[in-house]
C-alpha positions as a Markdown table, in Angstrom:
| # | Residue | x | y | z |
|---|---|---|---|---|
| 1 | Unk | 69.5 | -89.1 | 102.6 |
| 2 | Unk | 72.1 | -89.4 | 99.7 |
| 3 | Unk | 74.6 | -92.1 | 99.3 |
| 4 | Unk | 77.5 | -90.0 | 97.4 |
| 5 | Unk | 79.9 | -91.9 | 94.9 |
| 6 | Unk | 83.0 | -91.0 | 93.4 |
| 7 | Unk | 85.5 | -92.6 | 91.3 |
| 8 | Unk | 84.8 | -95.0 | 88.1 |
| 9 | Unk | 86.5 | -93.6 | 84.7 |
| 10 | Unk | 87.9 | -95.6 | 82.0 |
| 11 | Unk | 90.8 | -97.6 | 82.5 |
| 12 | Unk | 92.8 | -100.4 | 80.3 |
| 13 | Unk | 92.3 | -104.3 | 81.0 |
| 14 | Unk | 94.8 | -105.0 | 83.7 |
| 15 | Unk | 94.5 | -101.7 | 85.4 |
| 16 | Unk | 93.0 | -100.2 | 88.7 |
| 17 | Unk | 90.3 | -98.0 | 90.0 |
| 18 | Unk | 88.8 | -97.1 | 93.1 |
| 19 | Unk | 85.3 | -96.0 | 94.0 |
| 20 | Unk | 84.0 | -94.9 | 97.3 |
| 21 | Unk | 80.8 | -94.6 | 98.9 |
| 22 | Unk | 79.6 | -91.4 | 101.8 |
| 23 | Unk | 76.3 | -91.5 | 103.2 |
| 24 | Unk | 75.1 | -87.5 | 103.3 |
| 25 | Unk | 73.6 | -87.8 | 106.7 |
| 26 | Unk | 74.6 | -91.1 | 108.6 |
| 27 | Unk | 76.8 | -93.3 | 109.5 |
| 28 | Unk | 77.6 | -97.2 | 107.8 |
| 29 | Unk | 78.2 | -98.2 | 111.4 |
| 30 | Unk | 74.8 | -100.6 | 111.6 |
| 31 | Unk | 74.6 | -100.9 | 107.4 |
| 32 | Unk | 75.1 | -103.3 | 105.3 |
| 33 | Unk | 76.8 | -101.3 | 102.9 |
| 34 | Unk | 77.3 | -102.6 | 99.3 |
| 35 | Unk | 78.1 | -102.8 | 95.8 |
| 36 | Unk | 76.1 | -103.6 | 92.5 |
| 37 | Unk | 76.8 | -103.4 | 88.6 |
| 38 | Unk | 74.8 | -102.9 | 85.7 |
| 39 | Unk | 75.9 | -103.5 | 82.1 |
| 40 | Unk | 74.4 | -102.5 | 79.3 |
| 41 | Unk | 71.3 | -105.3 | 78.7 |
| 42 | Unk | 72.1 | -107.0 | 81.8 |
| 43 | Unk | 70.7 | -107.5 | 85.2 |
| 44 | Unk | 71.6 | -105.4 | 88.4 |
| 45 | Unk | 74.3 | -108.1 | 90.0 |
| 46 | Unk | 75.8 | -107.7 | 93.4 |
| 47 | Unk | 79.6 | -107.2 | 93.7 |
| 48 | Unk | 80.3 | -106.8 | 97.0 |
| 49 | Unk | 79.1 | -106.2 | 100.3 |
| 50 | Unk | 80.2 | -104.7 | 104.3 |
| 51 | Unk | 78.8 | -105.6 | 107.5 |
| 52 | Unk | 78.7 | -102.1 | 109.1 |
| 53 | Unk | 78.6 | -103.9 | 112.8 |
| 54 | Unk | 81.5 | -106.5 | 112.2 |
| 55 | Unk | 83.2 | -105.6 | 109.5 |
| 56 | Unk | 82.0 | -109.1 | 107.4 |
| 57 | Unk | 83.0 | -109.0 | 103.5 |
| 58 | Unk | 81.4 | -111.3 | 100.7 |
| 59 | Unk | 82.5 | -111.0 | 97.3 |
| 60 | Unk | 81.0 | -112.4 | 93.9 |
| 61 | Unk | 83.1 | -115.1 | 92.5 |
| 62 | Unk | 83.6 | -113.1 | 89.5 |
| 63 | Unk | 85.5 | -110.3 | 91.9 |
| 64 | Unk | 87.2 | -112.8 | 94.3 |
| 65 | Unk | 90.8 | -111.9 | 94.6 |
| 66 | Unk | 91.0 | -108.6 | 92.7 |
| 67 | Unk | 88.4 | -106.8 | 94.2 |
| 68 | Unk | 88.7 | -105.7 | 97.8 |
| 69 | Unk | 85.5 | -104.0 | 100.0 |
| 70 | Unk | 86.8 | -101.1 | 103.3 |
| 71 | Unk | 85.4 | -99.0 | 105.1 |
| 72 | Unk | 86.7 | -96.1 | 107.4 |
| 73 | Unk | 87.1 | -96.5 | 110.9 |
| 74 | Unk | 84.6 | -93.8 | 111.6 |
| 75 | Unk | 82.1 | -95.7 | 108.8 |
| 76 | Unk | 81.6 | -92.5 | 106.7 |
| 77 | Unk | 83.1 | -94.0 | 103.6 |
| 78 | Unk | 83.4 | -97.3 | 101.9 |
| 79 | Unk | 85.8 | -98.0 | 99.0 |
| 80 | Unk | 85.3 | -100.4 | 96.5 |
| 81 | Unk | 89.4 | -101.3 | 94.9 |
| 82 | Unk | 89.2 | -103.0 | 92.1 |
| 83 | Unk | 92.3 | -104.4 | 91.0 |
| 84 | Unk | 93.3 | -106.0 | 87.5 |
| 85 | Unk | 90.0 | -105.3 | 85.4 |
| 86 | Unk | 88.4 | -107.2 | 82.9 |
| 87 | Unk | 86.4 | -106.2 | 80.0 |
| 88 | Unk | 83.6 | -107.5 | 81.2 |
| 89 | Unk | 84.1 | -105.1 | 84.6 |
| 90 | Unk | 82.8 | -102.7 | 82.6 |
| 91 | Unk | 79.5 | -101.5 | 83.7 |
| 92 | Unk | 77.8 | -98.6 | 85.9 |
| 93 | Unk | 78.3 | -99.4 | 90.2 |
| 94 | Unk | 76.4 | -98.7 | 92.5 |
| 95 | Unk | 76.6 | -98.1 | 96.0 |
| 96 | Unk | 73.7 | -99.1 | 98.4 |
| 97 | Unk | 72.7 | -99.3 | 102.0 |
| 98 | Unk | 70.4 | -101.3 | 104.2 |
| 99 | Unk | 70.1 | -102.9 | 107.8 |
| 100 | Unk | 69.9 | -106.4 | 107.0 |
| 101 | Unk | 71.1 | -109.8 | 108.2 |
| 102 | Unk | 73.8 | -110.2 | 105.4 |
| 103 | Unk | 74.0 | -113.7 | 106.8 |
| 104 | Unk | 70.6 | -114.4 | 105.7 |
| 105 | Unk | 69.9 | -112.8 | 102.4 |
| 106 | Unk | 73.6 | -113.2 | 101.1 |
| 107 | Unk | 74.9 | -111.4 | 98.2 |
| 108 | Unk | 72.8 | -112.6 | 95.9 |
| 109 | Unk | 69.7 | -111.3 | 97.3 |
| 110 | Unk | 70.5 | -108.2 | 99.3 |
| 111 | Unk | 69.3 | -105.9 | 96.6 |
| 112 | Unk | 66.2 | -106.6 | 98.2 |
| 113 | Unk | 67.2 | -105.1 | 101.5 |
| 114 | Unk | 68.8 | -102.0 | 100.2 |
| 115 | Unk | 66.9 | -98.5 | 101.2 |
| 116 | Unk | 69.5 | -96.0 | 100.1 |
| 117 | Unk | 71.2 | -96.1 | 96.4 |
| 118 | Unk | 73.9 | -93.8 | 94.8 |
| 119 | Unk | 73.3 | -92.6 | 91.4 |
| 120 | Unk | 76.3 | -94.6 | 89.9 |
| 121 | Unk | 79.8 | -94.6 | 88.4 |
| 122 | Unk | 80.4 | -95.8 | 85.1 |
| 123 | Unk | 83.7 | -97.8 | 84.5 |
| 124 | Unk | 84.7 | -98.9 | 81.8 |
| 125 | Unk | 87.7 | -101.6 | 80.8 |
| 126 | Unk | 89.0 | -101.0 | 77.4 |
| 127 | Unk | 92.0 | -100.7 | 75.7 |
């Protein structure tokens, strides 16, 4: 099982860019489906997250308002939009899976409940 990620590149502060997410042999219908970021010296920090089963979003404050969590009606992909980027966007994102209560482990701790991981997409936010 491969969670397959495209997008990510390098864009200017104030720009956009758009990642998605496609399991290789599933569906997201009953997965939380999600998104993390690494920068360099930094910990793994949740971005965003999906409810597969009712379409719930949670964002990180530090996203709220310019970054925007879908998925497709048939839940074979999930898009990450990230609108007006920051500097300090930049980082490698990856996507993750899991069936977990997203209501009890919240954004902040459902690393822990992720079984399936992409293998990232660097963006970076430079001018």
């Amino acid at each position: 099982v491969q969670l397959v990620e495209s997008g990510g590149g390098l864009v200017q502060p104030g720009g956009s860019l758009r990642l998605s997410c496609a399991p290789s042999e599933f569906t997201f219908d009953y997965y939380v489906i999600a998104w993390f970021r690494q920068a360099p010296g930094k910990e793994r920090e949740g971005v965003s997250c999906l409810s597969g089963s009712d379409g719930t979003t949670y964002y990180a404050d530090s996203v709220k308002g310019r970054f925007t969590i879908s998925s497709s009606f048939a839940g074979s992909t999930t898009t990450l939009q990230m609108n007006s980027l920051k500097p300090e966007d930049t980082a490698v994102y990856y996507c993750a899976a899991g069936v977990i209560d997203i209501s009890q482990y919240g954004l902040g701790s459902a690393i822990y409940g992720m079984e399936y991981w992409g293998r990232g997409a660097l963006v970076t936010v430079s001018s």
